[in-house]
FIMARZA-587004 format. One record per residue (C-alpha): x, y, z. Coordinates in nm, 2 decimals. Layout:
BEGIN
<atom px="X" py="Y" pz="Z"/>
...
! end
This chain:
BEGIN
<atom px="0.00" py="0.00" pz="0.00"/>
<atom px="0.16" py="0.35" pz="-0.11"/>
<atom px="0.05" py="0.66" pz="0.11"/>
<atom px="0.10" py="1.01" pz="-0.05"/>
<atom px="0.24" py="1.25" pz="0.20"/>
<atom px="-0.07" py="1.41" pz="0.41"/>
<atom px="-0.24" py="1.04" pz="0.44"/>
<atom px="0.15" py="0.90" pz="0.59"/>
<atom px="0.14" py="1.22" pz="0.80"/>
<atom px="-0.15" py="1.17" pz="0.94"/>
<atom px="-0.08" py="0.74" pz="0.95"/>
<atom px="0.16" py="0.84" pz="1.17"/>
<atom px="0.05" py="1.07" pz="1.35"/>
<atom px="-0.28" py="0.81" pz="1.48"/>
<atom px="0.00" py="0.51" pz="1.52"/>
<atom px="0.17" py="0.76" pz="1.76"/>
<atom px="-0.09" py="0.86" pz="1.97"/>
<atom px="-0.31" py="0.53" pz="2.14"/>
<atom px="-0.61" py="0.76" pz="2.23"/>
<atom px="-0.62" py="0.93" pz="1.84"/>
<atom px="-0.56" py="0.51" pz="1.75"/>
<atom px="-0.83" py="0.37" pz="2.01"/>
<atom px="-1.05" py="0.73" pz="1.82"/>
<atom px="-0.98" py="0.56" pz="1.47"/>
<atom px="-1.00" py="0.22" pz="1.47"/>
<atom px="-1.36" py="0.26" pz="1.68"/>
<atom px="-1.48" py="0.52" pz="1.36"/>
<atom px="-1.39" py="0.23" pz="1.09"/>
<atom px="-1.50" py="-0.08" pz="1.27"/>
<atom px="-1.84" py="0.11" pz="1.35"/>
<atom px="-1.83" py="0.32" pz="0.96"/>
<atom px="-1.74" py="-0.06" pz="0.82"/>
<atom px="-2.02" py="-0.25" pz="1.06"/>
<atom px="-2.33" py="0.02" pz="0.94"/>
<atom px="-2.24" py="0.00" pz="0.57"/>
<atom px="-2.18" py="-0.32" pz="0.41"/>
<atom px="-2.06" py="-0.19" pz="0.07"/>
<atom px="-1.68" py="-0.20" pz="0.17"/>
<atom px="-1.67" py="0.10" pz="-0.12"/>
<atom px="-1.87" py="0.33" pz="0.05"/>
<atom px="-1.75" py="0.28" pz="0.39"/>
<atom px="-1.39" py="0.36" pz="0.23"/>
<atom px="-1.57" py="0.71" pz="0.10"/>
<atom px="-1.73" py="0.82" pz="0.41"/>
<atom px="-1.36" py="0.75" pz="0.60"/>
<atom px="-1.20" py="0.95" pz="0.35"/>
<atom px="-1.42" py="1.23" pz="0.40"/>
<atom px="-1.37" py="1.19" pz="0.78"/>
<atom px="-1.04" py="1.13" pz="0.73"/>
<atom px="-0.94" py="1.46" pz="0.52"/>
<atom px="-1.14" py="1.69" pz="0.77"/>
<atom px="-0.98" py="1.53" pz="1.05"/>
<atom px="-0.64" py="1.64" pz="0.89"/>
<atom px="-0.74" py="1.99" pz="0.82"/>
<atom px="-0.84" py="2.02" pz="1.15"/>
<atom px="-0.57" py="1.87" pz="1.31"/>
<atom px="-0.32" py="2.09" pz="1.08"/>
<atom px="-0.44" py="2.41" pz="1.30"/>
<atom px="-0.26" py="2.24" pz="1.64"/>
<atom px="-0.02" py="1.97" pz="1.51"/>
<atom px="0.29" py="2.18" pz="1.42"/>
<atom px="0.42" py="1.87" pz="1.19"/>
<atom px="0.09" py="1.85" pz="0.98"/>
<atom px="0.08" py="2.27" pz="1.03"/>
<atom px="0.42" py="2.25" pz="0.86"/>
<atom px="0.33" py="2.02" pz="0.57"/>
<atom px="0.02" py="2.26" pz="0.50"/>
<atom px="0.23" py="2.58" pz="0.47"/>
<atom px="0.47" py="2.38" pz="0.27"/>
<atom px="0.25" py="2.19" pz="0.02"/>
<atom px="-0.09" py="2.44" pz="0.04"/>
<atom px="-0.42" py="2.35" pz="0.15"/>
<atom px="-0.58" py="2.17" pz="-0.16"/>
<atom px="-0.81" py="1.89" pz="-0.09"/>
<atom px="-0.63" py="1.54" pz="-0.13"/>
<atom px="-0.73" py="1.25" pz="-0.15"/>
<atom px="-0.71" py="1.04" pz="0.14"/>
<atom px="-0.86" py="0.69" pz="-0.05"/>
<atom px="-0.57" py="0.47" pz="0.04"/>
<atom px="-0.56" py="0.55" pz="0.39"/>
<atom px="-0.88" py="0.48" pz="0.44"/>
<atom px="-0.86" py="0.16" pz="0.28"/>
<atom px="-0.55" py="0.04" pz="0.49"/>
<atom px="-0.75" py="0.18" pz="0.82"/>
<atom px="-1.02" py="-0.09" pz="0.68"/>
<atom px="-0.80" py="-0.40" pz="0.59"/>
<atom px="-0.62" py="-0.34" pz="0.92"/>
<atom px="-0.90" py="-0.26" pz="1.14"/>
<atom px="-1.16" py="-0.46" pz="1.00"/>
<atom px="-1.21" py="-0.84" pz="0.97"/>
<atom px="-1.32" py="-0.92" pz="0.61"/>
<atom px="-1.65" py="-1.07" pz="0.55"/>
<atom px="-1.71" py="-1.38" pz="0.47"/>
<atom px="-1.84" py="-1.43" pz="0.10"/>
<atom px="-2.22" py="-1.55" pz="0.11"/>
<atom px="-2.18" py="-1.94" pz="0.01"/>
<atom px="-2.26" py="-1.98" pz="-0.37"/>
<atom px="-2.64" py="-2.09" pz="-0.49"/>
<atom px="-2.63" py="-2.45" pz="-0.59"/>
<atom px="-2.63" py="-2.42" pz="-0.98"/>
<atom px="-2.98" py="-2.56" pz="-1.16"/>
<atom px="-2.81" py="-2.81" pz="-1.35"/>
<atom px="-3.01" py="-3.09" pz="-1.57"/>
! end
């Protein structure tokens, strides 16, 4: 899995930290548990996830830094939130296949 910089940043940043950790992984297993479409839970933690980092950019001086340095402009925070899934998240188990109709 390849981070770009902000979503590293802010990877770090929650590994560092156990209470911003505990924070996360409780907001993916409960964002992954209420949606079942693994795509759209991925969405909605990306949207969390990139106004969690612009808010965080205000106090953390490391993210504060990489904001003056790189600008402001949304990205995209996809990947992250699909590592937060695979590591956070037990993967469902496929539904068994319908017994085929055969003659």
């Amino acid at each position: 899995m390849s981070l770009n910089r902000p979503e590293q940043r802010i990877f770090d940043y929650i590994q560092g930290y156990p209470e911003e950790r505990q924070y996360w992984q409780n907001k993916v297993q409960s964002i992954a548990a209420g949606l079942p479409d693994p795509h759209a839970a991925a969405l909605r933690i990306e949207a969390d996830l990139w106004r969690y980092y612009t808010e965080r950019s205000g106090v953390v001086p490391a993210l504060r830094e990489m904001i003056r340095h790189d600008g402001a402009g949304r990205t995209s925070m996809k990947n992250l939130a699909e590592h937060l899934l695979r590591l956070w998240v037990a993967p469902r188990s496929k539904p068994p296949a319908a017994p085929s109709a055969r003659p």
